[in-house]
Biopython code that builds the backbone (N, CA, C, O; Angstrom):
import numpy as np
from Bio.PDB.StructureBuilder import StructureBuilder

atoms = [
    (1, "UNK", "N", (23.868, 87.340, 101.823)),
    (1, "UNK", "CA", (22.933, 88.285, 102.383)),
    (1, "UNK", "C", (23.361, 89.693, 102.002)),
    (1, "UNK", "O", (24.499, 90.161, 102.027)),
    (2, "UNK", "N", (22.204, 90.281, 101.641)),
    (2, "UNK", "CA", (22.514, 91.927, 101.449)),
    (2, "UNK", "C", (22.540, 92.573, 102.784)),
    (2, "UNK", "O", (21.541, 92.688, 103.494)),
    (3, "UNK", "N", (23.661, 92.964, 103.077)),
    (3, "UNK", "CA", (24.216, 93.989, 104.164)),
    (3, "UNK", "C", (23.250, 95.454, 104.264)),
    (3, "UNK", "O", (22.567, 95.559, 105.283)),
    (4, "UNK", "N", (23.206, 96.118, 103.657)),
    (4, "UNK", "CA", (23.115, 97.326, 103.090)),
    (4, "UNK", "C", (22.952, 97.774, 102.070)),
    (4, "UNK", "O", (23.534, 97.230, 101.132)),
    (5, "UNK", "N", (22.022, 99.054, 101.781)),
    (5, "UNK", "CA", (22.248, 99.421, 100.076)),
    (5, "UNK", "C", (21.705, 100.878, 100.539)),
    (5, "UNK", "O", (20.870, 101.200, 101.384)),
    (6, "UNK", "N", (22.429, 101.553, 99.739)),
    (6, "UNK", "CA", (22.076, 103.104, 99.662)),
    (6, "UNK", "C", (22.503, 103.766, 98.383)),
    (6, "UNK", "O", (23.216, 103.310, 97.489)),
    (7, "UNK", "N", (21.876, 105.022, 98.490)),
    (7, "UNK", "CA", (21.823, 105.378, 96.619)),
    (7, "UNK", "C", (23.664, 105.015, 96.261)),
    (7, "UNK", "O", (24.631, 105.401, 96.917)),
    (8, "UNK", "N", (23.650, 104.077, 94.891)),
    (8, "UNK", "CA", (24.931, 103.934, 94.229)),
    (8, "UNK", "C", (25.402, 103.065, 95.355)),
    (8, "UNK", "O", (26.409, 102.578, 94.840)),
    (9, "UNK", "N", (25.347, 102.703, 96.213)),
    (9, "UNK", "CA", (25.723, 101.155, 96.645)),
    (9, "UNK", "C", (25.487, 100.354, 97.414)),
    (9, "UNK", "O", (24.893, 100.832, 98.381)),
    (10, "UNK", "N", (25.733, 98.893, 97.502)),
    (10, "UNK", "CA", (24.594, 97.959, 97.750)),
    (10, "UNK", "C", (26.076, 97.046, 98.475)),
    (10, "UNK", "O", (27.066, 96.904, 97.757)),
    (11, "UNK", "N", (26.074, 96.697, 99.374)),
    (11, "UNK", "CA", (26.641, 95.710, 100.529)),
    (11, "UNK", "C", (26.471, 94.088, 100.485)),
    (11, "UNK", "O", (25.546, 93.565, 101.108)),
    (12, "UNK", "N", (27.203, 93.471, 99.883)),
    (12, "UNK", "CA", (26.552, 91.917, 99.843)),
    (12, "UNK", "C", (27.948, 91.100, 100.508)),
    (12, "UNK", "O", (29.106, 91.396, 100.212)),
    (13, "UNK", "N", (27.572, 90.077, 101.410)),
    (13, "UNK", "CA", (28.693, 89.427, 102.203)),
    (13, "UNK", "C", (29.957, 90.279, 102.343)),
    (13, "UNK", "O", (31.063, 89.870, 101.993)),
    (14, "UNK", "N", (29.751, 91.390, 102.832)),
    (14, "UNK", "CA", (30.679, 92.257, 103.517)),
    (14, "UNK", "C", (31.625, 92.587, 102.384)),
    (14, "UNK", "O", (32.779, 92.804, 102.753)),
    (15, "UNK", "N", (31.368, 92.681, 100.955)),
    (15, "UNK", "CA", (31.423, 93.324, 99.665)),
    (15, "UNK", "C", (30.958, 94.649, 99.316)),
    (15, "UNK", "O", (29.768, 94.886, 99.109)),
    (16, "UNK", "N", (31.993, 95.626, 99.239)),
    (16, "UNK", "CA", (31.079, 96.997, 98.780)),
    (16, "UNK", "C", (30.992, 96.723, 96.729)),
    (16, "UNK", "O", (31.700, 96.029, 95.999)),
    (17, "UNK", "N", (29.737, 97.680, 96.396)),
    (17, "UNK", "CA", (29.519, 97.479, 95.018)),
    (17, "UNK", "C", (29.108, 98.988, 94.761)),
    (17, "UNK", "O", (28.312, 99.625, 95.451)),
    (18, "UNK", "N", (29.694, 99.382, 93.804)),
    (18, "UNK", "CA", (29.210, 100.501, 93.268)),
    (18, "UNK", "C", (28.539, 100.368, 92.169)),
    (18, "UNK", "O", (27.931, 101.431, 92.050)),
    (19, "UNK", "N", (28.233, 99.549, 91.104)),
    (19, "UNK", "CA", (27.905, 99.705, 90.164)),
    (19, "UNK", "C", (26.760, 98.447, 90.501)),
    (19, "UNK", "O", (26.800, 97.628, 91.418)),
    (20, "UNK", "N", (25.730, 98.608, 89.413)),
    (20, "UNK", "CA", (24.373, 97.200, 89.587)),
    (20, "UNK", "C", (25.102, 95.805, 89.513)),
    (20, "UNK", "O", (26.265, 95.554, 89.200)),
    (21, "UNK", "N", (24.224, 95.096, 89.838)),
    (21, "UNK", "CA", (24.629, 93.669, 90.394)),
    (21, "UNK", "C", (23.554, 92.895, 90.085)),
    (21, "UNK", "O", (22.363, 93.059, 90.348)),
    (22, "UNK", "N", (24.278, 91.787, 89.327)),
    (22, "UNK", "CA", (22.952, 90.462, 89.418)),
    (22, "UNK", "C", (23.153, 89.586, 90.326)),
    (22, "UNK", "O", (24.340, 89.264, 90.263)),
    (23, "UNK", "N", (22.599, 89.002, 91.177)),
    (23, "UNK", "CA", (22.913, 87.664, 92.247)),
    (23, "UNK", "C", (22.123, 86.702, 91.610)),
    (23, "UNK", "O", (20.950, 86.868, 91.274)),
    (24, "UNK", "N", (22.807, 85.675, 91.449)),
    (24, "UNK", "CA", (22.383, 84.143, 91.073)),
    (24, "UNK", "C", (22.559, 82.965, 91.615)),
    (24, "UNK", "O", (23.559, 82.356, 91.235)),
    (25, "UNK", "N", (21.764, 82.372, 92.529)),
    (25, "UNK", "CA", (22.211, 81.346, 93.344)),
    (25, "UNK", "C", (22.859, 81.686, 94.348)),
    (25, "UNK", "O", (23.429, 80.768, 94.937)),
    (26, "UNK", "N", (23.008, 83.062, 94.889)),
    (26, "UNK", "CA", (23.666, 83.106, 96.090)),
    (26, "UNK", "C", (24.826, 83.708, 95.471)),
    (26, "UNK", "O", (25.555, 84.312, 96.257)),
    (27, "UNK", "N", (25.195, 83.693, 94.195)),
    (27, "UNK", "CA", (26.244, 84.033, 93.639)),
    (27, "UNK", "C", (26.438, 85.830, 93.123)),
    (27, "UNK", "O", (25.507, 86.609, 92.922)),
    (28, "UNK", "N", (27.751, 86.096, 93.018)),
    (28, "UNK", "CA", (27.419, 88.272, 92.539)),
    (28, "UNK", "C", (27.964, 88.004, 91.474)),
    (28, "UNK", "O", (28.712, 87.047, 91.279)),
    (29, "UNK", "N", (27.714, 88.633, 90.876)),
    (29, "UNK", "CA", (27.907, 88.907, 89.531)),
    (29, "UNK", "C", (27.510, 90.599, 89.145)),
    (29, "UNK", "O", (26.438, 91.096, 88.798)),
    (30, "UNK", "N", (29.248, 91.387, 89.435)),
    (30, "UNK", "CA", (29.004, 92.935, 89.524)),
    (30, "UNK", "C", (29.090, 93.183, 87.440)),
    (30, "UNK", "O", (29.342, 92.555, 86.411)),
    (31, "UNK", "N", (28.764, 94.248, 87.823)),
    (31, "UNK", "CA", (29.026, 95.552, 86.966)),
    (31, "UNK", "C", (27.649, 95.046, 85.938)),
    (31, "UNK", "O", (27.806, 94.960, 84.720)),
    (32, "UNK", "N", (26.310, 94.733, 86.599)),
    (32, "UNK", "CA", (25.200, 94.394, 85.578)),
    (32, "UNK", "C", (25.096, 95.701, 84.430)),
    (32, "UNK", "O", (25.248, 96.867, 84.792)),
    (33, "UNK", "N", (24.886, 95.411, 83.359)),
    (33, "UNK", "CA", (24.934, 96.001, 81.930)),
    (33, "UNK", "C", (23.328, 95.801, 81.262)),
    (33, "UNK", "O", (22.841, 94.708, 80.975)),
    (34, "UNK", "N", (22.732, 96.970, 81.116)),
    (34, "UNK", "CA", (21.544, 96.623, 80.053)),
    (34, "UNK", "C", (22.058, 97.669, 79.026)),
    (34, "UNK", "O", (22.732, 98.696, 79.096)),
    (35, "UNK", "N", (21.639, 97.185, 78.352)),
    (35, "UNK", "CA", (20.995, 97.676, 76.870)),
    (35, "UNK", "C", (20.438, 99.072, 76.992)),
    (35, "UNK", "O", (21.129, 99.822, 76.303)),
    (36, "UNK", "N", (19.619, 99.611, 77.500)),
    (36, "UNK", "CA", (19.129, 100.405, 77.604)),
    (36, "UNK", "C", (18.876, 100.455, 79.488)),
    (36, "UNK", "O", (18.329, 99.647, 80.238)),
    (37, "UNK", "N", (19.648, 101.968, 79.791)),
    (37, "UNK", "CA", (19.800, 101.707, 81.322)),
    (37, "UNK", "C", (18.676, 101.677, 82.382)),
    (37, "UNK", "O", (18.963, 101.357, 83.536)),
    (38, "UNK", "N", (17.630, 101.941, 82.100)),
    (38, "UNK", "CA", (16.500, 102.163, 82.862)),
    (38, "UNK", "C", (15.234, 101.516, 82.287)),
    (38, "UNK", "O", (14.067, 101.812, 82.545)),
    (39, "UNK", "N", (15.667, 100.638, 81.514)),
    (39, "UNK", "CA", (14.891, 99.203, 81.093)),
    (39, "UNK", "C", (15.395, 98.345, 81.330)),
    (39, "UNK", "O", (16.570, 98.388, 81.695)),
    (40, "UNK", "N", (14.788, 97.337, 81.233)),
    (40, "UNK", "CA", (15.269, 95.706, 81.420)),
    (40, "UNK", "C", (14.868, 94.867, 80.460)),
    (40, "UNK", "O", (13.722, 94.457, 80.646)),
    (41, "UNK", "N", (15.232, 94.590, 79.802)),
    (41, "UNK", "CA", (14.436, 93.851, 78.703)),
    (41, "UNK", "C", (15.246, 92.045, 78.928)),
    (41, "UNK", "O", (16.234, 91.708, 79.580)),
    (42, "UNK", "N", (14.309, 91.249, 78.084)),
    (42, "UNK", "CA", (14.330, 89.778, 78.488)),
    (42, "UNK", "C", (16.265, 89.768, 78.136)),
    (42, "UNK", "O", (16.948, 88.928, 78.722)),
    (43, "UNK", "N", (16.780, 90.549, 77.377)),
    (43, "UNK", "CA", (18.197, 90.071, 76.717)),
    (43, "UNK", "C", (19.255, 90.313, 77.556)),
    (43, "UNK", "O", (20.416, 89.942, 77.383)),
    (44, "UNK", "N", (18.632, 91.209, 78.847)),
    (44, "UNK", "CA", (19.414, 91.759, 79.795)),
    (44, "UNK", "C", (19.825, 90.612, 81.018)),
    (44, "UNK", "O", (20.842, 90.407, 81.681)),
    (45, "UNK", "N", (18.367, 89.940, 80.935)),
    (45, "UNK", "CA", (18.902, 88.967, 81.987)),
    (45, "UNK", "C", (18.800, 87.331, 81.625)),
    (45, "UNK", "O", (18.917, 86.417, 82.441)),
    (46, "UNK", "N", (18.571, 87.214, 80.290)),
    (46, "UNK", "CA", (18.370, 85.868, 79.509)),
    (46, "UNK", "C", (19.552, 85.027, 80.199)),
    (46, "UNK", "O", (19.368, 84.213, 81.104)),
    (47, "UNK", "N", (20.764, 85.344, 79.645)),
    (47, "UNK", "CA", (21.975, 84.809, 80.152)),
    (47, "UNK", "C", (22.155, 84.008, 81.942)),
    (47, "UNK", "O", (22.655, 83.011, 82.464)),
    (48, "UNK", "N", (21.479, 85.073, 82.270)),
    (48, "UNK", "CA", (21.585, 84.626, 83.513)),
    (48, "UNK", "C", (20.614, 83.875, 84.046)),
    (48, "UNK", "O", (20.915, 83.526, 85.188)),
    (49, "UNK", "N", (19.553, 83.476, 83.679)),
    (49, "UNK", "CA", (18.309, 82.761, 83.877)),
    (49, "UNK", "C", (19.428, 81.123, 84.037)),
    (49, "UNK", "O", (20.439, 81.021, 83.341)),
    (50, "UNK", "N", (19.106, 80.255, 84.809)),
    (50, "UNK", "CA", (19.341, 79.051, 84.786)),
    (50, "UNK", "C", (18.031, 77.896, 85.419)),
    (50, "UNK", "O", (17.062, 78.158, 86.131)),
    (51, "UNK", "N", (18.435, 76.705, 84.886)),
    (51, "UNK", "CA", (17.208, 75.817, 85.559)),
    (51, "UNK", "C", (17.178, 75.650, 86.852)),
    (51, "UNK", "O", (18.156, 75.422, 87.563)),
    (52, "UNK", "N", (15.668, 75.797, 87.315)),
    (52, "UNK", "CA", (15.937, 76.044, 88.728)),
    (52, "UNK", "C", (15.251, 77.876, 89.213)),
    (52, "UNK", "O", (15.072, 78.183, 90.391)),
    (53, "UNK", "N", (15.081, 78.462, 88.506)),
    (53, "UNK", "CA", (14.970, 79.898, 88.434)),
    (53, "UNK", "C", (13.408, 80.352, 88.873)),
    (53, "UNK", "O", (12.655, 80.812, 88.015)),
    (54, "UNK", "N", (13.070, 80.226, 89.973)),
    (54, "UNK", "CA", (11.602, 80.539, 90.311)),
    (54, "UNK", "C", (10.975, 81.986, 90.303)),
    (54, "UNK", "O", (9.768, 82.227, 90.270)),
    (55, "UNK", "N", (11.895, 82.815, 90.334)),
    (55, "UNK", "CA", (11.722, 84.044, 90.873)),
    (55, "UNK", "C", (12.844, 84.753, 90.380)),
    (55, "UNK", "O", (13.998, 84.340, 90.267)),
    (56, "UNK", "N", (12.243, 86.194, 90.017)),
    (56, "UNK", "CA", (13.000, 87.494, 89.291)),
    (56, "UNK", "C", (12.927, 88.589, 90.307)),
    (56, "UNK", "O", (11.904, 89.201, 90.615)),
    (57, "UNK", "N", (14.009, 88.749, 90.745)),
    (57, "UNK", "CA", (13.538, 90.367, 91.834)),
    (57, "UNK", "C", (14.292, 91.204, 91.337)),
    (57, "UNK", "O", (15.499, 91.215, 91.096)),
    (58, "UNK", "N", (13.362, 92.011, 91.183)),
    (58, "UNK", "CA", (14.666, 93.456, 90.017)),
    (58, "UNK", "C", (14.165, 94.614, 91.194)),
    (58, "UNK", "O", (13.003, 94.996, 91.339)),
    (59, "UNK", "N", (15.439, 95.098, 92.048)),
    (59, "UNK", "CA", (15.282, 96.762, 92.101)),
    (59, "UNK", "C", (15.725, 97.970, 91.648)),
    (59, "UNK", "O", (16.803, 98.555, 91.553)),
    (60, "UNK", "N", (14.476, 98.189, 91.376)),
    (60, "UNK", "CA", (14.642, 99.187, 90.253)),
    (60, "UNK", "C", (15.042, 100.933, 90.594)),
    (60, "UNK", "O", (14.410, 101.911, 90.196)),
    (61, "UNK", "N", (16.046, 100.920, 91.285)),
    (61, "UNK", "CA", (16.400, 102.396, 91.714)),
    (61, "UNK", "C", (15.956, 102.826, 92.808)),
    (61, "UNK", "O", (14.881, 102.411, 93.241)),
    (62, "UNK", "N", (16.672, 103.711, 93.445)),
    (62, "UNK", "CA", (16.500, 104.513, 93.931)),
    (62, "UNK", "C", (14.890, 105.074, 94.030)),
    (62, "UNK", "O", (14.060, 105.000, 94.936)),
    (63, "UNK", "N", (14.840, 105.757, 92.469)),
    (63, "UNK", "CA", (13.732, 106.847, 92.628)),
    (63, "UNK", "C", (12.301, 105.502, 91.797)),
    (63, "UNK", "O", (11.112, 105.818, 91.745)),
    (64, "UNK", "N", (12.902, 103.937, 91.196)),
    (64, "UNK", "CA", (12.119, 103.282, 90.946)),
    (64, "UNK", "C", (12.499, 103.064, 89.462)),
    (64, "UNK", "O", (12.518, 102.013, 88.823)),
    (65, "UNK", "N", (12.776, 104.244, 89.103)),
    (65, "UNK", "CA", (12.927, 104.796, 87.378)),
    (65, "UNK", "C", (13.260, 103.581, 86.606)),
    (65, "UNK", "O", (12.807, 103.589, 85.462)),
    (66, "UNK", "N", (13.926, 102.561, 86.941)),
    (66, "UNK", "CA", (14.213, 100.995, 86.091)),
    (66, "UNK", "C", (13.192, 100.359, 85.721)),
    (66, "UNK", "O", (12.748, 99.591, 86.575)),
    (67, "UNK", "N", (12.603, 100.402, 84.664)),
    (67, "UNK", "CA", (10.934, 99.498, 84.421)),
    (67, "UNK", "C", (11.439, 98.079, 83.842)),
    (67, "UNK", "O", (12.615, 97.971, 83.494)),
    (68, "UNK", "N", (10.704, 97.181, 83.758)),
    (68, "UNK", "CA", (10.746, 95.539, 83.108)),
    (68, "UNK", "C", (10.058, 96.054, 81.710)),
    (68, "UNK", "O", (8.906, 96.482, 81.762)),
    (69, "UNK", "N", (10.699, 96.018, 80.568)),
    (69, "UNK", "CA", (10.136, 95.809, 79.209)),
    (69, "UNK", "C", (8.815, 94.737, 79.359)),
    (69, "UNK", "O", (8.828, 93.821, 80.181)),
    (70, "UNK", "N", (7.637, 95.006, 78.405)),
    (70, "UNK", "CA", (6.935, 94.136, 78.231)),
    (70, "UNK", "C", (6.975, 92.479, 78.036)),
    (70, "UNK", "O", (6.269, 91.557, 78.444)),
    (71, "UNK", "N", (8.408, 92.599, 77.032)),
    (71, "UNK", "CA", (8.707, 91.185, 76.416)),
    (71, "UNK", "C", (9.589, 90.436, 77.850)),
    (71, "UNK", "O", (9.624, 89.212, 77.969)),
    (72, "UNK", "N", (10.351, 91.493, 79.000)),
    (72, "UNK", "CA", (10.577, 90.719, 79.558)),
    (72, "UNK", "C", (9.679, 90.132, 80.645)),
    (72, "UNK", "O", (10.156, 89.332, 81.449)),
    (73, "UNK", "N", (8.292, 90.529, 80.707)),
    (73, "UNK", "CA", (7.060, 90.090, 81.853)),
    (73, "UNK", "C", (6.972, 89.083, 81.123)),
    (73, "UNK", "O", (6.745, 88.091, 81.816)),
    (74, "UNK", "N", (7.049, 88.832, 79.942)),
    (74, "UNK", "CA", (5.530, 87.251, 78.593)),
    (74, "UNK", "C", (7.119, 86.615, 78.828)),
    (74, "UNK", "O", (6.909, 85.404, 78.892)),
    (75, "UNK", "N", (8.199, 86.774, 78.945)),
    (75, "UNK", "CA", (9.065, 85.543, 78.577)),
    (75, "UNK", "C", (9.103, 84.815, 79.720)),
    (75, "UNK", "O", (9.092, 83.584, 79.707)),
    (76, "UNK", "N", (9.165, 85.742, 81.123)),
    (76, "UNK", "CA", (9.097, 84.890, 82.597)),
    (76, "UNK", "C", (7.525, 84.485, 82.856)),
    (76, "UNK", "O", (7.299, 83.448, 83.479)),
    (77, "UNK", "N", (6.678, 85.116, 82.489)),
    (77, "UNK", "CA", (5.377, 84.272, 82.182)),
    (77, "UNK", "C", (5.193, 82.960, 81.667)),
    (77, "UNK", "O", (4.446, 82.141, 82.201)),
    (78, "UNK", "N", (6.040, 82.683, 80.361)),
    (78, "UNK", "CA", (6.062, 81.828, 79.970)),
    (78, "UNK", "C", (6.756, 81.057, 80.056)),
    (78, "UNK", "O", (6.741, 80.378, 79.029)),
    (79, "UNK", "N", (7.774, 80.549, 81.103)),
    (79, "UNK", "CA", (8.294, 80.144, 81.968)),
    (79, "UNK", "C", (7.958, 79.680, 83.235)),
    (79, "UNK", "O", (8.648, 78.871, 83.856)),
    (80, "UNK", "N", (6.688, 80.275, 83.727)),
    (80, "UNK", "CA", (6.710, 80.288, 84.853)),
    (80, "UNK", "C", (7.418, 80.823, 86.356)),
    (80, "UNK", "O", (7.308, 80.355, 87.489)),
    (81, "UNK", "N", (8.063, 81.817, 85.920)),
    (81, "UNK", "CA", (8.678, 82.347, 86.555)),
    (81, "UNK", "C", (8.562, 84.154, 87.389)),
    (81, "UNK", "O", (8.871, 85.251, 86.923)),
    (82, "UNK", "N", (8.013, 83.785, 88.683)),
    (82, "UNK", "CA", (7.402, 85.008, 88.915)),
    (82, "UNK", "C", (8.153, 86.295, 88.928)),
    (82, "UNK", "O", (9.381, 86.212, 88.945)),
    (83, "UNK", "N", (7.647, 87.367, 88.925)),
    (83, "UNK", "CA", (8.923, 88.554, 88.724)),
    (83, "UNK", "C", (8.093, 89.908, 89.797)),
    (83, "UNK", "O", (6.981, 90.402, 89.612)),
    (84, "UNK", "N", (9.099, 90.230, 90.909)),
    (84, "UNK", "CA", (9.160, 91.206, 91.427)),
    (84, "UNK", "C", (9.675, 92.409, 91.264)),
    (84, "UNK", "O", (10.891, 92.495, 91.439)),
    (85, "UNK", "N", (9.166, 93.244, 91.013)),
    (85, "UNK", "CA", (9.924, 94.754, 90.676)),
    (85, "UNK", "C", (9.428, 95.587, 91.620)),
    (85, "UNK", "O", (8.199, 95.652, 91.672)),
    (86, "UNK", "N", (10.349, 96.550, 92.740)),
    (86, "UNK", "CA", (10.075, 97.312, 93.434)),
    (86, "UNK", "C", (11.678, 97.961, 93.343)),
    (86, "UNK", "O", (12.767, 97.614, 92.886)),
    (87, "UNK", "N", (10.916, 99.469, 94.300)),
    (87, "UNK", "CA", (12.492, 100.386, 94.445)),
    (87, "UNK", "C", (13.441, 99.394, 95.062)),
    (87, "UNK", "O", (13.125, 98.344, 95.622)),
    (88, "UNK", "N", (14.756, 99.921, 94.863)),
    (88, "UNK", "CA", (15.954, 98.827, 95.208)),
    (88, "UNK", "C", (15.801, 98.397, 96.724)),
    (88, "UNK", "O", (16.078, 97.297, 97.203)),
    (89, "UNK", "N", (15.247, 99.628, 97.437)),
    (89, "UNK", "CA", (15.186, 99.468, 98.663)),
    (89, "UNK", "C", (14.404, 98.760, 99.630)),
    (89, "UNK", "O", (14.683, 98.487, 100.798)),
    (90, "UNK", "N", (13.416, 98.516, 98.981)),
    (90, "UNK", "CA", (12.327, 97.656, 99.443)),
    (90, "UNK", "C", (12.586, 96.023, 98.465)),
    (90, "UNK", "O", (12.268, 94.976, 99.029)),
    (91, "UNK", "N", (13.097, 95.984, 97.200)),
    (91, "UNK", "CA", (14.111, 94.794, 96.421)),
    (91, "UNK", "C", (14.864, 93.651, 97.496)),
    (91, "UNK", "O", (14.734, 92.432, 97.614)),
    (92, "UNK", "N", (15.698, 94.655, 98.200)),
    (92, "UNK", "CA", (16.776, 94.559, 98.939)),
    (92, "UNK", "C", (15.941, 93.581, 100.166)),
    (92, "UNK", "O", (16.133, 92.376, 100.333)),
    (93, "UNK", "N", (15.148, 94.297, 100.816)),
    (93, "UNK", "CA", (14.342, 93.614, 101.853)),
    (93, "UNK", "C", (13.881, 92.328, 101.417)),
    (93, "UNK", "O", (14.193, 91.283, 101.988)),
    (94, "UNK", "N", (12.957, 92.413, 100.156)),
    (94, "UNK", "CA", (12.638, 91.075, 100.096)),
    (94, "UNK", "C", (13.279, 90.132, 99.866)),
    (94, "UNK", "O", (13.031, 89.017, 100.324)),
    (95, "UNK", "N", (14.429, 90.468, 98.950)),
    (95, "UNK", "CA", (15.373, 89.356, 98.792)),
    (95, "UNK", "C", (15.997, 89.146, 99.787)),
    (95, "UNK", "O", (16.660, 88.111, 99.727)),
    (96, "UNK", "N", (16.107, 89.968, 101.144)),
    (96, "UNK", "CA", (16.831, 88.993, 102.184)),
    (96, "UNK", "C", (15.634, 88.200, 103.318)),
    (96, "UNK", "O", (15.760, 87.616, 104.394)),
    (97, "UNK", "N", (14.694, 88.473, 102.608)),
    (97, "UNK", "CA", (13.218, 87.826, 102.807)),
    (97, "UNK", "C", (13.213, 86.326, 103.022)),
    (97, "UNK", "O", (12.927, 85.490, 103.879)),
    (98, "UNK", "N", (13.781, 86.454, 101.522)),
    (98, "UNK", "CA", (13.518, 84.907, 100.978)),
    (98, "UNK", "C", (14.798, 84.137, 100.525)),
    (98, "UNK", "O", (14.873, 83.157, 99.784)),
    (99, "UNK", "N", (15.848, 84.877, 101.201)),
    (99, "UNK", "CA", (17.374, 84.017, 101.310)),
    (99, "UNK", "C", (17.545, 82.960, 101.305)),
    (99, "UNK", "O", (18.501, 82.493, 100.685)),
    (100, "UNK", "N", (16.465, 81.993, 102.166)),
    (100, "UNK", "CA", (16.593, 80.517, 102.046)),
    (100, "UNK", "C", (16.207, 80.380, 100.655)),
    (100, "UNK", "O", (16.828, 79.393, 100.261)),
    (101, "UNK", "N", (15.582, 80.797, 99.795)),
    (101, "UNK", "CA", (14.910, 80.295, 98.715)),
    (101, "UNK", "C", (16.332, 81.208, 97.490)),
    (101, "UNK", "O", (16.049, 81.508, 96.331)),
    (102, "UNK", "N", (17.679, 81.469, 98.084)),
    (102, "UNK", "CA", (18.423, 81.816, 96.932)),
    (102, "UNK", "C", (18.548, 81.025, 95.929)),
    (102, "UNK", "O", (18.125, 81.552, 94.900)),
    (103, "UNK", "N", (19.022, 79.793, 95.758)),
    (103, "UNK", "CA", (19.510, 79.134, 94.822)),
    (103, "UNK", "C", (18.100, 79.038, 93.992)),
    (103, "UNK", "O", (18.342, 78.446, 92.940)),
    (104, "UNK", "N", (16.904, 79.353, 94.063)),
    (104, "UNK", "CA", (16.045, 80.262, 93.185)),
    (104, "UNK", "C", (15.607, 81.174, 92.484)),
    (104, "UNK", "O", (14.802, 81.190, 91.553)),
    (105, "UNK", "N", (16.540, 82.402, 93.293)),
    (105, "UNK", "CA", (16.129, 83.221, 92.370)),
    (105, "UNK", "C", (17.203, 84.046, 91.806)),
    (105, "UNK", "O", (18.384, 83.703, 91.847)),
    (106, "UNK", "N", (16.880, 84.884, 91.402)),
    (106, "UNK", "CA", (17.518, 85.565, 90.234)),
    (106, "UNK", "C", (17.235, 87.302, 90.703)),
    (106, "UNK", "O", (16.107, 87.795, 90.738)),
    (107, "UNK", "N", (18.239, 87.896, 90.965)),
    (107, "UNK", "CA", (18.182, 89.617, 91.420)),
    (107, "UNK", "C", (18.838, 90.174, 90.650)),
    (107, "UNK", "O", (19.594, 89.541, 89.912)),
    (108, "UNK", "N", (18.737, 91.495, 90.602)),
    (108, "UNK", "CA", (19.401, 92.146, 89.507)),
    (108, "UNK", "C", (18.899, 93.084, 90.464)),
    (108, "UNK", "O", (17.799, 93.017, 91.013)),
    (109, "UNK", "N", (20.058, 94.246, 90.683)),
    (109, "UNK", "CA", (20.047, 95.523, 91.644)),
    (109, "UNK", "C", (20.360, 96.825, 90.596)),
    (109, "UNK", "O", (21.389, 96.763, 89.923)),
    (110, "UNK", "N", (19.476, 97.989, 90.465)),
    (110, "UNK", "CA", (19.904, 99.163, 89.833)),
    (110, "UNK", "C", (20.370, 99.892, 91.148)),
    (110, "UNK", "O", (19.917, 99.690, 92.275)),
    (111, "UNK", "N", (21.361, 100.779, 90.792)),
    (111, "UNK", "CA", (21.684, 100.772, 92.475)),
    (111, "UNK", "C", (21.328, 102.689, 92.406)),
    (111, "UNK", "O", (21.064, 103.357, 93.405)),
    (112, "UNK", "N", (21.403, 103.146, 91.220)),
    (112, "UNK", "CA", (20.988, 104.903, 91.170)),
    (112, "UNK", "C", (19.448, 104.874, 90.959)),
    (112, "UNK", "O", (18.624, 103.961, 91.001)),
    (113, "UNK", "N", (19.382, 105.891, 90.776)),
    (113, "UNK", "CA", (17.790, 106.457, 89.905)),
    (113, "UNK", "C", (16.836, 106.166, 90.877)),
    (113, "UNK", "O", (15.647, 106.403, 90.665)),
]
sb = StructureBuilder()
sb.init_structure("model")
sb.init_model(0)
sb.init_chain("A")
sb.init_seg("    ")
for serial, (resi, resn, name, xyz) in enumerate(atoms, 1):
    if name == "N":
        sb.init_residue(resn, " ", resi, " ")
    sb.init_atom(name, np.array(xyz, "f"), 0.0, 1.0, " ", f" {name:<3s}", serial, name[0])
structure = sb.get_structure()
């Protein structure tokens, strides 16, 4: 469960994080890395996609500023795999929304901007 998050850091099972974060299965996985920092493109979170993966929740900053590349909407499209993008802060909410449904999805937290 996400504890908390405020600009530059985000609280998960009584874990402080300063830097972005992917959660997978319930699982953290700190110091998330794109390519380009305020995009997301499919190569950013390919790796981490596993079977089983219903759902993408990306929050995208602070001020929102993190967008989903085009190619990464058509690749979870074509998958079947739905994708949420909102500010981190409202991110944060839904994913502790739908906590029972972790070992589904797939988060990725921008934790500035």
């Amino acid at each position: 469960m996400i504890e908390s998050y405020s600009f530059g850091q985000i609280v998960i099972d009584g874990k402080t994080y300063t830097q972005d974060v992917i959660i997978r299965a319930g699982e953290v996985i700190p110091s998330w890395w794109r390519k380009e920092g305020h995009r997301c493109d499919w190569e950013d979170i390919a790796p981490y996609i596993s079977a089983g993966i219903k759902c993408v929740i990306l929050g995208s900053g602070a001020s929102g500023l993190m967008r989903p590349t085009e190619k990464l909407r058509e690749k979870l499209e074509e998958k079947g795999i739905e994708l949420i993008v909102r500010p981190t802060k409202e991110a944060v909410q839904i994913y502790n929304a739908r906590i029972k449904e972790a070992d589904q999805i797939l988060a990725g937290f921008h934790l500035t901007c």
